[in-house]
C-alpha positions in Angstrom: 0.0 0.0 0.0 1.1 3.4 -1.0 2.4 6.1 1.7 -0.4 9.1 1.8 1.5 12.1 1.5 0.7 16.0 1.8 -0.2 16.2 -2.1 -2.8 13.1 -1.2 -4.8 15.6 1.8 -4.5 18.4 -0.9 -6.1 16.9 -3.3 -8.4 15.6 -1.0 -9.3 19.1 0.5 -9.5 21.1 -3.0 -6.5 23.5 -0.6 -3.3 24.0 -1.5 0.0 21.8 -0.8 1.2 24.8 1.3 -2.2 25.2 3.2 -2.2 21.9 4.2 1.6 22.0 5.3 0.5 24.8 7.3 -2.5 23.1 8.9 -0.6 20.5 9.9 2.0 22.6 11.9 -0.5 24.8 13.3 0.4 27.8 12.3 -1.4 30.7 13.2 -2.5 32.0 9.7 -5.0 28.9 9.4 -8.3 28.9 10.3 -9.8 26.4 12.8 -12.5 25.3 10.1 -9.2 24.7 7.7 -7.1 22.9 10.2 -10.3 20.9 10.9 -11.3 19.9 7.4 -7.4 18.8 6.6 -7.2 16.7 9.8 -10.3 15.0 8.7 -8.8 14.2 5.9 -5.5 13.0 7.5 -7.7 10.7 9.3 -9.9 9.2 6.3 -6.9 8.8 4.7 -4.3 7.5 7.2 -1.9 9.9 6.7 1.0 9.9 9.0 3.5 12.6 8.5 7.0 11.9 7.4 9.4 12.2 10.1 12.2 12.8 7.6 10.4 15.5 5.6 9.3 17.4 8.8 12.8 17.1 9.9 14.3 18.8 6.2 11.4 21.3 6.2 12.1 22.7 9.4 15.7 21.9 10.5 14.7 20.3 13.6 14.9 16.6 15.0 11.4 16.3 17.0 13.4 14.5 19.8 13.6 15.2 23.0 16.0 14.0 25.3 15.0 12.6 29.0 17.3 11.4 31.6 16.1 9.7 33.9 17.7 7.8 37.3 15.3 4.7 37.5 12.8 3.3 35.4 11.9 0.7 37.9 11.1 3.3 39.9 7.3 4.8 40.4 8.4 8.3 40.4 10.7 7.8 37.6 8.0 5.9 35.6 5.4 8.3 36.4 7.5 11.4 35.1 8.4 9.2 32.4 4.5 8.4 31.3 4.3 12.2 31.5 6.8 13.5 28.9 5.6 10.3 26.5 2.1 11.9 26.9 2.9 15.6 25.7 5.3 14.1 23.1 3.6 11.7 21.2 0.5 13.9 20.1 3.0 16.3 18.7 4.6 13.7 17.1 7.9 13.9 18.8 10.3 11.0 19.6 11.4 10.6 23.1 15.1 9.6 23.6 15.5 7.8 27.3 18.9 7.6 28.8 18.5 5.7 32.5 21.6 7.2 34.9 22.2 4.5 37.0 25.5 4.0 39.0 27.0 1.6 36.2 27.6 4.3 34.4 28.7 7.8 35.2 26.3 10.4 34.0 28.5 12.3 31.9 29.2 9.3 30.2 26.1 8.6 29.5 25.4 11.6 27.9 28.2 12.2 25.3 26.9 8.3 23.9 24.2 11.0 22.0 24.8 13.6 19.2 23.5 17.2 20.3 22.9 17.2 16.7 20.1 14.6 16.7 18.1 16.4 20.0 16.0 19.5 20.1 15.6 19.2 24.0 16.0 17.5 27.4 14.2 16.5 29.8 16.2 16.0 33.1 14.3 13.7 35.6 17.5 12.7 37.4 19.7 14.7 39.7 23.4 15.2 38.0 26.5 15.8 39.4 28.8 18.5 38.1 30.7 16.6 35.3 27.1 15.3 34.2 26.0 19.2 33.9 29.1 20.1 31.7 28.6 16.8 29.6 24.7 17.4 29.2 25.5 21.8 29.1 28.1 21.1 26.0 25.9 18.7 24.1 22.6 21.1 24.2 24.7 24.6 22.8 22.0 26.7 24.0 19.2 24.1 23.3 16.2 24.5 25.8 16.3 22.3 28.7 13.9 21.8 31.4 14.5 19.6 35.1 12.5 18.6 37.8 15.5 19.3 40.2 17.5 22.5 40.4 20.8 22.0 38.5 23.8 25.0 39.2 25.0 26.2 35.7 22.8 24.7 33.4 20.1 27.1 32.4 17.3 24.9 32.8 13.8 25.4 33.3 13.0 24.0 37.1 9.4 22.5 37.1 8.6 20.9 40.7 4.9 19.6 41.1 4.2 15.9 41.0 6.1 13.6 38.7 3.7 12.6 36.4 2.8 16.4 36.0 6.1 17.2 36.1 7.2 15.2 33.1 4.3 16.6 31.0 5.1 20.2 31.6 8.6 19.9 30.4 7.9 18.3 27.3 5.2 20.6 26.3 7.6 23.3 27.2 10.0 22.0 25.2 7.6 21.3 22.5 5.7 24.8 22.4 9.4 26.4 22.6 10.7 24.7 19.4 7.3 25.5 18.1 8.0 29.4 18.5 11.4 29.4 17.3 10.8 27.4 13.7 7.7 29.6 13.6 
């Protein structure tokens, strides 16, 4: 069976190919009745966006980062659940990295290309070689945490976990939003 793509929903819709591009990454110029008539179509159709092409068109990755200390743990799990359920709707891929004490954080976190993430998600208290490992691999990319963390920049976010996890990932989401905007 053949992949629907963008030109599919266009034809689909009577709009344009750059209408429906911009339903589908909400931009503010589109009208909800638009937006609503190509997401209808998405659905009778079964489109599911490209990850590639969304990734050319806009110079982003739609990955986000989390680090996380246990994922046996509830908390941890919890926080986890959280982040997965802000990033999946907005189609974003979520990159785990458990710290445990097999593996120093900081080595941990230079095994992934800075290149490849838009975000992180910090769920795990680092130490200070962990902060200069995760600092140097983000260049200035947003970064939220659940625990205060000296010289990193990051968004601090403190209610329950499972809240927790969701507001940094929509943070993160709605920030890389703004700035490809």
């Amino acid at each position: 069976m053949r992949k629907v793509t963008i030109d599919d929903i266009s034809r689909d819709t009577g709009l344009s190919r750059g209408t429906v591009s911009r339903a589908l990454n909400n931009r503010p110029d589109i009208s909800v009745e638009t937006r609503s008539r190509v997401l209808a179509s998405c659905t009778k159709l079964n489109y599911v966006p490209s990850h590639a092409a969304r990734t050319l068109a806009t110079g982003r990755n739609f990955t986000l980062l989390v680090l996380i200390d246990d994922l046996q743990s509830p908390q941890s799990a919890a926080a986890l659940r959280g982040v997965l359920g802000v990033a999946s709707p907005a189609h974003y891929f979520v990159h785990v990295i458990e710290l445990n004490a097999r593996a120093g954080a900081a080595e941990r976190i230079r095994t992934i290309s800075g290149e490849r993430i838009d975000g992180a998600v910090v769920l795990a208290p680092l130490d200070a070689e962990g902060v200069r490992a995760l600092r140097s691999m983000l260049d200035h990319k947003p970064s939220a945490s659940i625990f205060p963390i000296e010289n990193l920049g990051a968004d601090v976010l403190q209610p329950d976990h499972l809240e927790a996890g969701r507001a940094a990932a929509r943070r993160l989401i709605e920030d890389g939003i703004r700035c490809a905007g």
